[in-house]
C-alpha positions as CSV (number, residue, x, y, z in Angstrom):
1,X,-12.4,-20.2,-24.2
2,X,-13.0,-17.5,-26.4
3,X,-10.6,-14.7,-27.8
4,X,-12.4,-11.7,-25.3
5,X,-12.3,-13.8,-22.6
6,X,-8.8,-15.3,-23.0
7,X,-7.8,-11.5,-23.1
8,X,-9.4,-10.4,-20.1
9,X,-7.6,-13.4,-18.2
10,X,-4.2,-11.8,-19.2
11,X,-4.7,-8.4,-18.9
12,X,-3.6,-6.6,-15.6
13,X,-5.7,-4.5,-13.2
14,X,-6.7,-1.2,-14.1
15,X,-4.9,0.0,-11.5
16,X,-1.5,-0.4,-11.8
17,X,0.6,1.1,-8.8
18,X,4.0,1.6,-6.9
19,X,4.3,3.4,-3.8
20,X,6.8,5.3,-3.2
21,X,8.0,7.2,0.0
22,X,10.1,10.2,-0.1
23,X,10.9,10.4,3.6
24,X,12.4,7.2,3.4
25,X,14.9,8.1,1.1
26,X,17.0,10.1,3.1
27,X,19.7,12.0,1.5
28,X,19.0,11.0,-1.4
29,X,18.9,13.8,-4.0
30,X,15.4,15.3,-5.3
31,X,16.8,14.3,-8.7
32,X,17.5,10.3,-7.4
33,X,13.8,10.6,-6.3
34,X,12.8,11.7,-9.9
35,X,14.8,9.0,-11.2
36,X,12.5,6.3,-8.9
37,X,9.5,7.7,-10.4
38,X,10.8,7.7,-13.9
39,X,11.9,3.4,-13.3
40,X,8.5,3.2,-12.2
41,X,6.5,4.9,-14.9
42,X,8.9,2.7,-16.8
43,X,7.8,-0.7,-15.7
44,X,4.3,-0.1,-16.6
45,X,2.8,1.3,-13.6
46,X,0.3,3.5,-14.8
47,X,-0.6,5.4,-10.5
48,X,1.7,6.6,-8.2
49,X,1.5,5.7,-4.3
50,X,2.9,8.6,-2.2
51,X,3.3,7.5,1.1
52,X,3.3,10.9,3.7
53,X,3.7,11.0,7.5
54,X,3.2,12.0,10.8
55,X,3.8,10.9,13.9
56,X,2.7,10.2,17.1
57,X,5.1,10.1,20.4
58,X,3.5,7.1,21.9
59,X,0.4,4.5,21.3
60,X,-1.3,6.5,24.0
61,X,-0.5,9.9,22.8
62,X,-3.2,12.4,21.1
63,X,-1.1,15.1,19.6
64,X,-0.2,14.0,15.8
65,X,2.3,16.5,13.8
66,X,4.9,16.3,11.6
67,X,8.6,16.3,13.0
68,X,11.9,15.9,11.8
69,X,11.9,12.7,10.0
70,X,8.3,13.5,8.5
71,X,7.5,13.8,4.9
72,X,8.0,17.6,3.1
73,X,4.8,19.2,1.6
74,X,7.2,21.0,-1.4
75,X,8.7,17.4,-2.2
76,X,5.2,15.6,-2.0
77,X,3.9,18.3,-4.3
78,X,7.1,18.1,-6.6
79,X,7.1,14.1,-6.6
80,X,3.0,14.5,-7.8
81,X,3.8,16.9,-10.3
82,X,6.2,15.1,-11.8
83,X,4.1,11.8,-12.2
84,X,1.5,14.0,-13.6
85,X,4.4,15.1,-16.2
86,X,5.3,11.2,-16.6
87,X,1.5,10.2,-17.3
88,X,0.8,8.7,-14.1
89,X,-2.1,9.2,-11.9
90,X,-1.4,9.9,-7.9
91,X,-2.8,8.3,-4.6
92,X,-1.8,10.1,-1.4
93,X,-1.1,7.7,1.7
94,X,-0.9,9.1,5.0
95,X,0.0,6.9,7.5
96,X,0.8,7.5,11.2
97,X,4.1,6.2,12.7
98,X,5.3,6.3,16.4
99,X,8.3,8.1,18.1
100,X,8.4,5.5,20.8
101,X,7.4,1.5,19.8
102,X,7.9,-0.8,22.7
103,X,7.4,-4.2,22.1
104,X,4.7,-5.3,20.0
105,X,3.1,-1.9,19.9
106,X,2.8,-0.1,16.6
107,X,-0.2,2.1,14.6
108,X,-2.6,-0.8,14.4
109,X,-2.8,-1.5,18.7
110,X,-3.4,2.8,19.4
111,X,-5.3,3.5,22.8
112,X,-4.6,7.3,23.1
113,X,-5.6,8.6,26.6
114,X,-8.1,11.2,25.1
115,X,-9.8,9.7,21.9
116,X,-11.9,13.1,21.2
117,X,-8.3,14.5,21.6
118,X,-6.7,11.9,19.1
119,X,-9.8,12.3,16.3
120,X,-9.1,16.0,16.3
121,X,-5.2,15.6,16.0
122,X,-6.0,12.8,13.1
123,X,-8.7,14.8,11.3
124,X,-6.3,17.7,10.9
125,X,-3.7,15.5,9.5
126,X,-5.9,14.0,6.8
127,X,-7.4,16.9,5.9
128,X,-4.3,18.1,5.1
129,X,-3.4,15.8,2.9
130,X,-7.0,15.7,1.3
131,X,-6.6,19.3,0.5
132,X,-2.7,19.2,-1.0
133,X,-4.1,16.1,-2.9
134,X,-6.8,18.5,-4.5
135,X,-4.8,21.2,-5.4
136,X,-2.2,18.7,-6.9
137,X,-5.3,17.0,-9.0
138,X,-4.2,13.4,-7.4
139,X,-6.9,10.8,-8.0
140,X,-7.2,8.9,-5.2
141,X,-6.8,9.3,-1.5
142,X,-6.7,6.8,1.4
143,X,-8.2,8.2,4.7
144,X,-6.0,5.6,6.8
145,X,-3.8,2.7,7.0
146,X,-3.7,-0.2,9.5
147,X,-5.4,1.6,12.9
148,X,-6.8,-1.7,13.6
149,X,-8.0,-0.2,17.7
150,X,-9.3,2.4,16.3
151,X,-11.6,0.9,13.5
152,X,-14.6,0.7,15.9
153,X,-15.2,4.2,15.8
154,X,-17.6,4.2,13.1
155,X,-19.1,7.3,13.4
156,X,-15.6,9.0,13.6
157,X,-14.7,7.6,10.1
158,X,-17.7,8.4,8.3
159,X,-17.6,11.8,9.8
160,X,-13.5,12.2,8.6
161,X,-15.3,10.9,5.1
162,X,-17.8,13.7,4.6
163,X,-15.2,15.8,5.6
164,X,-12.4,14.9,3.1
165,X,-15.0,14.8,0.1
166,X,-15.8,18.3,0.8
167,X,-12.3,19.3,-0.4
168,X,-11.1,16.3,-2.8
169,X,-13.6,14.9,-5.2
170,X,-11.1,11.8,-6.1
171,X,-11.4,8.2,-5.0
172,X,-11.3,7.2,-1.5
173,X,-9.8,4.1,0.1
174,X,-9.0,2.6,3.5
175,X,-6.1,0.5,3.9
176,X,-6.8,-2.5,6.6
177,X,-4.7,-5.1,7.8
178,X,-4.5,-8.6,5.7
179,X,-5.9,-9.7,9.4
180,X,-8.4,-7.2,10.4
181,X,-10.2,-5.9,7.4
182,X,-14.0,-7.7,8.2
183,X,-13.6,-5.2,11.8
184,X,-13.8,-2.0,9.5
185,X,-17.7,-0.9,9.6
186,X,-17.8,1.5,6.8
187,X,-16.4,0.5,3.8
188,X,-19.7,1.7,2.6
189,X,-18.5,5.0,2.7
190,X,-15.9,4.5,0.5
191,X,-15.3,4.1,-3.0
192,X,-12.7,1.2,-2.8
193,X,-12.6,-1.6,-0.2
194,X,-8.5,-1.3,0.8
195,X,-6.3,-4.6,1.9
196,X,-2.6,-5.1,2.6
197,X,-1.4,-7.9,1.4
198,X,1.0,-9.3,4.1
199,X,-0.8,-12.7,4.4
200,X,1.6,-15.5,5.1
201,X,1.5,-18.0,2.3
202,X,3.5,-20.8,3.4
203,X,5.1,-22.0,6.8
204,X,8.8,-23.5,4.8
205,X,11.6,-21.2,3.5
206,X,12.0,-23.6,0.2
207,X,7.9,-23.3,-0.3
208,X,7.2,-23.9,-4.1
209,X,5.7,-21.4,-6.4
210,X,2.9,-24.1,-7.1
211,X,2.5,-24.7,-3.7
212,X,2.4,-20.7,-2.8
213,X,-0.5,-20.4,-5.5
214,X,-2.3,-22.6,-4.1
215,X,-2.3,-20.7,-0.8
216,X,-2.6,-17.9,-3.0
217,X,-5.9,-19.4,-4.9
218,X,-7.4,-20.1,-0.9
219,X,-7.1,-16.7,0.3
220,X,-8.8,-15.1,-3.1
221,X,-11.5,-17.5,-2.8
222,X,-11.6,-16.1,1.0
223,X,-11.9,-12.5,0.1
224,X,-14.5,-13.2,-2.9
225,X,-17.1,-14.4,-0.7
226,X,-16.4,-11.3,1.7
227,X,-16.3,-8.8,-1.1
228,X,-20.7,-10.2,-2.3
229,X,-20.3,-9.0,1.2
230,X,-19.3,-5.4,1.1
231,X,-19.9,-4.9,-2.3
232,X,-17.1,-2.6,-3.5
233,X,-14.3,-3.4,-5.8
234,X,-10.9,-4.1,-3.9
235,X,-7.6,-2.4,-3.9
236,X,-4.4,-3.7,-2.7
237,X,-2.9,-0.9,-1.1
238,X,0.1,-3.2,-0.4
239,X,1.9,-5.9,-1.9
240,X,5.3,-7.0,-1.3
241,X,7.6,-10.0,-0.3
242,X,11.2,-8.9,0.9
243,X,13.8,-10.6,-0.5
244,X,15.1,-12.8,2.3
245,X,15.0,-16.4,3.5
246,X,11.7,-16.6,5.1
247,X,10.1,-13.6,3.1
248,X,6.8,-15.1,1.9
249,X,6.5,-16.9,5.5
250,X,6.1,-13.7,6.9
251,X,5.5,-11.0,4.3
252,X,5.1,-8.4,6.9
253,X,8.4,-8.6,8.7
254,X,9.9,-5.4,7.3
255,X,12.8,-5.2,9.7
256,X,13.6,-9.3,8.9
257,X,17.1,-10.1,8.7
258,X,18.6,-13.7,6.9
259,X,20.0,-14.8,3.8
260,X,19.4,-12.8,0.4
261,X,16.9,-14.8,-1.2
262,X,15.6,-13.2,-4.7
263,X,13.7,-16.0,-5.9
264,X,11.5,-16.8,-2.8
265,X,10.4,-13.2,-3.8
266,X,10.1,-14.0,-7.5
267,X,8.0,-17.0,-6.6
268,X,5.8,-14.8,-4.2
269,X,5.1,-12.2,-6.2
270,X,4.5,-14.8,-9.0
271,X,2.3,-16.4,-7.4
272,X,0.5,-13.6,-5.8
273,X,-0.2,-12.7,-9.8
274,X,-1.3,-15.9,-10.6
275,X,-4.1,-16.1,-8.3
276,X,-5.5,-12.5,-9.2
277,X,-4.3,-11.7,-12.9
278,X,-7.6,-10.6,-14.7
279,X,-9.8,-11.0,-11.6
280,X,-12.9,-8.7,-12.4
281,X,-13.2,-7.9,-8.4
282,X,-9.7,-6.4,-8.4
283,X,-9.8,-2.9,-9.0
284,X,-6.1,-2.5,-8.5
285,X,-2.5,-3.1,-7.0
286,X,-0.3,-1.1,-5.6
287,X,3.5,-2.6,-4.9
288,X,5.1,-1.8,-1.8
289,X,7.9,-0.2,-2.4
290,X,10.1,1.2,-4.5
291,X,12.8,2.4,-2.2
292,X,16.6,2.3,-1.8
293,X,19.0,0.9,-4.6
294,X,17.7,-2.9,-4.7
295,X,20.1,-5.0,-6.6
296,X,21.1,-8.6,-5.9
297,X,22.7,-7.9,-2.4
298,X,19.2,-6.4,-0.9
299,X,16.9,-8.1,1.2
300,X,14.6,-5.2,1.2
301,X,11.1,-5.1,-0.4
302,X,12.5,-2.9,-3.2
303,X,12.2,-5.4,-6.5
304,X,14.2,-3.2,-8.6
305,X,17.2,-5.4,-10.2
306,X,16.1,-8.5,-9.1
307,X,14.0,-11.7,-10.3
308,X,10.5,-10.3,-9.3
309,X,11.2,-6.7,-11.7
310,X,10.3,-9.3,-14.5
311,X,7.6,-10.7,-12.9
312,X,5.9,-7.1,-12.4
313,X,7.0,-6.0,-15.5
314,X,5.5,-8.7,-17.3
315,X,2.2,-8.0,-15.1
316,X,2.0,-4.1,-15.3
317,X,2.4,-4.7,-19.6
318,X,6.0,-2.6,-19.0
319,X,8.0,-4.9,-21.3
């Protein structure tokens, strides 16, 4: 193996992200906020996620606004401004989120009653975001996140597309489910091919990190064929293991309750790097999320003060 190529193997994406969402911080303080961005310039990441929201009353509803537990335009402007200040480069996230989620419903299973209606609702939203994006020099924008139902609507997307690139002249992604990105017809369109990565990489609590590579290894192998496919570089818009009994069984149970366990999340998220560290498809990672206090006790996503910091500091180059 030679020296350049040794290198390459260890060096991480170019793209080195955290997403952060202010809504979700609550009360917290606009200076607490700063502090999350400052730990996360800190452990290397070299791009911002800002996760921003509206909502939607129902899966069937067509009016999408912003309401009381929505994300601010002044702090999402602040929180971009002072990333710029810190060095880091910005993608804007807008995802939709639902007032009312019966069972097994949430943004990726939408049937509003009036899809014209909903397209117009959605393309006001985006836009929105396009345009605060632009005038807060962001580079990068995703144009959605997980709408699974509504993928099929082709020439909707690539009409929200021309539409955004009218007003922001950055990078533009689509966020698809681990399950359900092969349905999305127009990755064309875009600059980067977007993924969650939620994918369940083992069926035991006590898994093994070599054994959670290995899944690891199969589902990279999976996505390299798929991406000769599409052609574009990929992005992992999310990756993140919470850190609870069970967490890499089923990385996307977010509301999962069990026993703190921090090093089924270290082993994740090592693993996870194993399998992509210096891949030259991978255009970029983005962790999911930097949110709440973290800490020993937390069996949150959040890896602050836990085992799997060091893994991503060690990854992003932070120290």
């Amino acid at each position: 193996m030679t020296i350049l190529l040794a290198l390459a193997l260890l060096s991480p994406p170019a793209v080195r992200g955290v997403a952060i969402a202010p809504h979700y911080e609550g009360t917290r303080s606009p200076a607490q906020v700063t502090r999350m961005v400052d730990e996360i310039a800190d452990l290397g990441a070299n791009t911002l996620q800002v996760v921003v929201q509206w909502g939607q009353e129902t899966i069937e509803s067509t009016a999408i606004a912003p309401y009381r537990w929505g994300t601010d335009d002044a702090e999402v402007r602040r929180v971009l401004r002072h990333a710029k200040a810190r060095g880091l480069k910005a993608l804007v996230f807008p995802i939709v989120r639902l007032k009312v989620q019966g069972p097994g419903q949430w943004r990726g299973k939408l049937k509003p009653a009036d899809r014209a209606a909903w397209w117009a609702a959605y393309r006001a939203f985006v836009l929105h975001y396009a345009k605060l994006a632009a005038d807060e020099g962001a580079a990068m924008l995703s144009v959605g996140s997980e709408l699974g139902t509504m993928e099929a609507d082709e020439v909707e997307w690539r009409r929200l597309v021309r539409d955004v690139r009218r007003v922001f002249d950055g990078k533009l992604t689509y966020s698809a489910n681990w399950d359900h990105f092969t349905h999305v017809g127009f990755w064309d369109a875009l600059d980067y091919v977007g993924l969650n990565a939620y994918h369940p990489i083992t069926t035991r609590n006590d898994a093994s990190e070599d054994e959670l590579r290995r899944s690891w290894t199969l589902i990279r192998q999976q996505l390299e064929r798929w991406l000769d496919f599409v052609d574009r570089p990929l992005l992992f818009t999310e990756v993140g293991y919470p850190s609870v009994d069970g967490g890499a069984v089923r990385p996307y149970a977010h509301a999962a309750k069990g026993p703190v366990d921090l090093e089924e999340q270290r082993r994740a998220w090592q693993a996870f790097v194993d399998a992509w560290r210096g891949h030259p498809r991978l255009a970029g990672v983005f962790v999911w999320i930097w949110s709440g206090a973290g800490g020993a006790s937390d069996i949150g996503y959040m890896p602050k003060g836990k085992p799997a910091e060091d893994v991503l500091r060690r990854y992003f180059g932070g120290g």
